[in-house]
MILUM-625521 format. One record per residue (C-alpha): residue in one letter; z, y negated, x negated. Coordinates in steps of 0.25 Angstrom, whole numbers, plus 2048, in hexadecimal, padded with zeros to 3 digits. Each point is the difference from the previous one (the first is absolute). Layout:
AZYX ...
//
This chain:
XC1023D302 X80D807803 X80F7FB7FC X80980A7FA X80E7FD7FE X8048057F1 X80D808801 X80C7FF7F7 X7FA80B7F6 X7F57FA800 X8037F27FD X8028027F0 X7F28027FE X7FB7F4808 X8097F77F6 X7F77F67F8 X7F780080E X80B7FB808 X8057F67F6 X7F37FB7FF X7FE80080F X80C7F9803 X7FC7F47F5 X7F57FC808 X80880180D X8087F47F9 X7F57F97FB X7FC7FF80D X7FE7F480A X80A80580A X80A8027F4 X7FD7F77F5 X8087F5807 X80D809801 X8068027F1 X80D808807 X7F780880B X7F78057F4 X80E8037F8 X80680980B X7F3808800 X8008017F1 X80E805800 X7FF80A80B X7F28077FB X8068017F1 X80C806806 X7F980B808 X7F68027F5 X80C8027F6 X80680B80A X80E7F6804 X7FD7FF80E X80E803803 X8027F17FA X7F87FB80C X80B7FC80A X8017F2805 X80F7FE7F9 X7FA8047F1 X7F27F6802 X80B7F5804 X8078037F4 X7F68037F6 X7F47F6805 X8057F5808 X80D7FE7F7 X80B80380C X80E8057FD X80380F801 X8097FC80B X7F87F7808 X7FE803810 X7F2805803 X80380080E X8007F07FE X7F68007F5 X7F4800804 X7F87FF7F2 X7FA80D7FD X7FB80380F X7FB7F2801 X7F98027F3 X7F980E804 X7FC7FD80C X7F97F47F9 X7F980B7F6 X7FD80780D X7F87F5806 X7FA7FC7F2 X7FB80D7FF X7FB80080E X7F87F57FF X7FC8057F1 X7F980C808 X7FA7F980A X7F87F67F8 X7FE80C7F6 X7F780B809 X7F78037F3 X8028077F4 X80E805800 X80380D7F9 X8107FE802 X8097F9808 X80E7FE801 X8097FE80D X80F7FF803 X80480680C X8097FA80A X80D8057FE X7FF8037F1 X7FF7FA7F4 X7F780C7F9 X7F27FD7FE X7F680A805 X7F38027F9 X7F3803805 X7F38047F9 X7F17FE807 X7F880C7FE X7F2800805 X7FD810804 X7F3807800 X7FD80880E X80C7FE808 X8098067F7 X80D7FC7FB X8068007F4 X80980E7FE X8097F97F5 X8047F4808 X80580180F X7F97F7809 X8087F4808 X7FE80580F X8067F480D X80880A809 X7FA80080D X8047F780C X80780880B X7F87FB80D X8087FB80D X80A80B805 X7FD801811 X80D7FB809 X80580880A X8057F880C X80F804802 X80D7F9806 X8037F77F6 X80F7FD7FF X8057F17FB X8018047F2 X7F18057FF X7FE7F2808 X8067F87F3 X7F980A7F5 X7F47F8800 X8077F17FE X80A8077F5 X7F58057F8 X7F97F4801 X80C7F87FC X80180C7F6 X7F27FD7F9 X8027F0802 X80B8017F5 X7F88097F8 X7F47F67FF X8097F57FD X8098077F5 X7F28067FC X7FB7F07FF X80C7FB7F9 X7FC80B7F5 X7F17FE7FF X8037F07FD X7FC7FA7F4 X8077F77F7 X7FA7F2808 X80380680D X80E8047FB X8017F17F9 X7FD7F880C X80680A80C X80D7FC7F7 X7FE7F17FF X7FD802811 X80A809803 X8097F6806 X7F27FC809 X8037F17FA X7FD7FB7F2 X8037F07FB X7F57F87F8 X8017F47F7 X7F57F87FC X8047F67F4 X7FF7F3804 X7F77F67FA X80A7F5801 X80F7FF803 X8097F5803 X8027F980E X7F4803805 X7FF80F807 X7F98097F5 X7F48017FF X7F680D7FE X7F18007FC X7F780680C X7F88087F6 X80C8087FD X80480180D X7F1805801 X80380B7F4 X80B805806 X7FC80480E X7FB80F7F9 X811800800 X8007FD810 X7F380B802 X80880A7F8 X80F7FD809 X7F680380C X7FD80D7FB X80E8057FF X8027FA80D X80A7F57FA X8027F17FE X7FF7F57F7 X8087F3800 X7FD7F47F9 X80C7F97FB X8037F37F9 X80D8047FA X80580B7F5 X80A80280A X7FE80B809 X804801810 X80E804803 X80180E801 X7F38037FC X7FC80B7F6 X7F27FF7FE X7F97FE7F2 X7FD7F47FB X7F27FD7FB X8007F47F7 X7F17FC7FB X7FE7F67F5 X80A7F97F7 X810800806 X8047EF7FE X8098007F3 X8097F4807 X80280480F X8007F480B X8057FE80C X7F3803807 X7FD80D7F9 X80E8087FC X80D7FD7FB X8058047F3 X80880E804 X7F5806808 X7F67FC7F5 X8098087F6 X80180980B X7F0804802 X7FB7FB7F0 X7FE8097F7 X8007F87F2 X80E8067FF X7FD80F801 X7F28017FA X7F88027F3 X7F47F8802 X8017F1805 X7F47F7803 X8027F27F7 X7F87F5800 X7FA7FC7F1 X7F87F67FC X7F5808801 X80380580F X80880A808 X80380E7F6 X80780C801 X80C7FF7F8 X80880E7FB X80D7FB7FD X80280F7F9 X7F77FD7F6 X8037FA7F2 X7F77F5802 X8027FC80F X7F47F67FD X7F480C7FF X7F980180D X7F880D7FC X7FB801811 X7F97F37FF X7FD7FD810 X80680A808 X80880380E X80E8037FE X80980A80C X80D7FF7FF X80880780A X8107FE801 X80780C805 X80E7F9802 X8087FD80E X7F57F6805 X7F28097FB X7F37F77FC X7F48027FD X7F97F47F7 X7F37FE7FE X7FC7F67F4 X7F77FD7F4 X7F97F87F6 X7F67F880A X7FD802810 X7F680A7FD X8088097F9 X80A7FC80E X7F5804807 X7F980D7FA X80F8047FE X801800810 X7F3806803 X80580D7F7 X80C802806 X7F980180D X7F58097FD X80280E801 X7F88057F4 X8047F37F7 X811802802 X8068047F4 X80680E803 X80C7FD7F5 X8067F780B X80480E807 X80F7FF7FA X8017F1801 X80A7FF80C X80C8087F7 X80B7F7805 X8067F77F5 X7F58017F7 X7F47F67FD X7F18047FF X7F67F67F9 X7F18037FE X7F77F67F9 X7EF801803 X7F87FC7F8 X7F57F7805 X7F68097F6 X7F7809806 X80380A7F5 X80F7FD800 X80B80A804 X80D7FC808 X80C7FF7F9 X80E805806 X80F7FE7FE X80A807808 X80F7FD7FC X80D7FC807 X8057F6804 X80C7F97F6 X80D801805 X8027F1801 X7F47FF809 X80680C80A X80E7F9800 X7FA7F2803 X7F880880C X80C808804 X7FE80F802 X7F4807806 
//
């Protein structure tokens, strides 16, 4: 078997085939748990296969896929290479789970955003196929021999400046390959220091309380700080340290009437988000429900028992994490700290002055649900600027 990379003459006759090849590419286990990943490669195939390859420049994706401004920074906005290098793992681990049966493949190379095409041929006799040019790996140059010489100082340093050199490659090279949870969490770490709040089963003049079994669900949230080589501290007030900036992660319901023991009212206006966001968590009658105060009948729960995100982007940034019932708490943590589970639509949520909230649906067939909107102005003036 022998892969042949299609060139660009050659791509127009491989249409349907490619189309075809790249639907069962998404329909894929390493894709099918990526709607966007599987969207970006959809929209860069059919752009090559209808001849606008010229379209393909990281500016015009933001802009046409992901919903950006024509004037947004693309040196700060990272979207469209976070979201190709995903499809480039995805892919990856497509082909590597896939070793038979292929007759085309796809790939992005490093670099670009123009899809490259191959085609598997299986030749009779050793010969190659005169109407397609074979894919040749240019050989390795071996060690070049050193002669001994004088060496002056600056051929002394040479070797520790191109090692330095090559250090900042690997790490700009690791900042590009990263994927929306490792770009998520290295944002939350990024100060080395992140604050967690547990709600409390009782408040008053005893010290609050917190259940050890959540203690117990959150230490996925400890194992994760660890990895990026950060910190969790647990705090017993929604008022953070003085001079700290790290993100506060709240888990379970915020108290509605603050106490001397948990918070006082300016910091609980300060870190709630109940003014700012869509979708509020109320207890009914028949328990706990999602409430979208958007809707014309704020009373329809149409999620049934779900987790709810909601991340505040405002001078103090949060990150709650709520739901119906502790398990919907509990699965909710466990996906946030899963690298094939996390939700690649939270890539954009740390936009300053902006609030991100995504419902998940305890049902196994069930899609998440997301909202992305700014903050009212009330809420930024009560906050102060960012």
């Amino acid at each position: 078997m022998q892969k042949v990379e299609l060139q660009p003459d050659e791509i127009c006759r491989y249409r349907s085939e490619l189309q075809a090849t790249v639907a069962v590419v998404c329909k894929s286990f390493s894709f099918r748990t990526s709607a966007k990943s599987c969207q970006f490669l959809r929209f860069i195939v059919q752009r090559t296969l209808s001849g606008k390859v010229d379209e393909l420049k990281e500016r015009l994706i933001g802009i046409e896929l992901l919903g950006r401004e024509a004037s947004y920074d693309t040196g700060s906005d990272a979207g469209v290479r976070v979201r190709a290098n995903d499809v480039r793992k995805r892919l990856a681990a497509y082909y590597a789970a896939t070793t038979t049966g292929l007759e085309y493949s796809v790939d992005i190379p490093t670099g670009s955003y123009v899809p490259r095409f191959y085609v598997y041929r299986l030749l009779q006799g050793g010969q190659s196929d005169p109407e397609l040019p074979i894919v040749v790996e240019p050989p390795v140059p071996g060690p070049a021999l050193l002669q001994a010489t004088e060496l002056s100082l600056l051929q002394l340093a040479l070797p520790t400046l191109v090692a330095l050199f090559l250090c900042m490659i690997c790490i700009r090279w690791q900042i590009a390959q990263a994927g929306p949870f490792d770009t998520f969490w290295q944002t939350v770490f990024q100060d080395h220091q992140a604050l967690l709040y547990e709600s409390p089963l009782a408040s008053g003049a005893q010290p609050a309380l917190v259940a050890v079994d959540r203690l117990e669900d959150t230490a996925s949230l400890f194992n994760l700080a660890g990895q990026f080589h950060a910190g969790i501290t647990l705090t017993r007030t929604l008022t953070p340290p003085s001079g700290s900036n790290g993100i506060l992660i709240l888990i379970g319901a915020i108290p509605s009437s603050p106490s001397e023991s948990v918070a006082d009212s300016p910091a609980l206006d300060r870190i709630s988000p109940v003014d700012g966001s869509r979708l509020v968590i109320e207890t009914t009658p028949t328990g706990r429900q999602i409430v979208d105060r958007n809707a014309g009948n704020p009373l329809v729960n149409p999620y049934g028992r779900a987790g709810l995100l909601t991340i505040v982007n405002s001078t103090q940034r949060s990150i709650h994490i709520d739901g119906t019932d502790d398990a919907a708490i509990d699965s909710l943590i466990k996906t946030m700290c899963e690298t094939n589970a996390f939700p690649d639509e939270l890539i954009d949520s740390f936009q300053d002055g902006t609030i991100t909230q995504i419902v998940f649906p305890m049902q196994p067939s069930a899609q998440a649900v997301v909202f992305h909107e700014s903050l009212p102005v009330t809420h930024m003036a009560m906050n102060g600027p960012l």
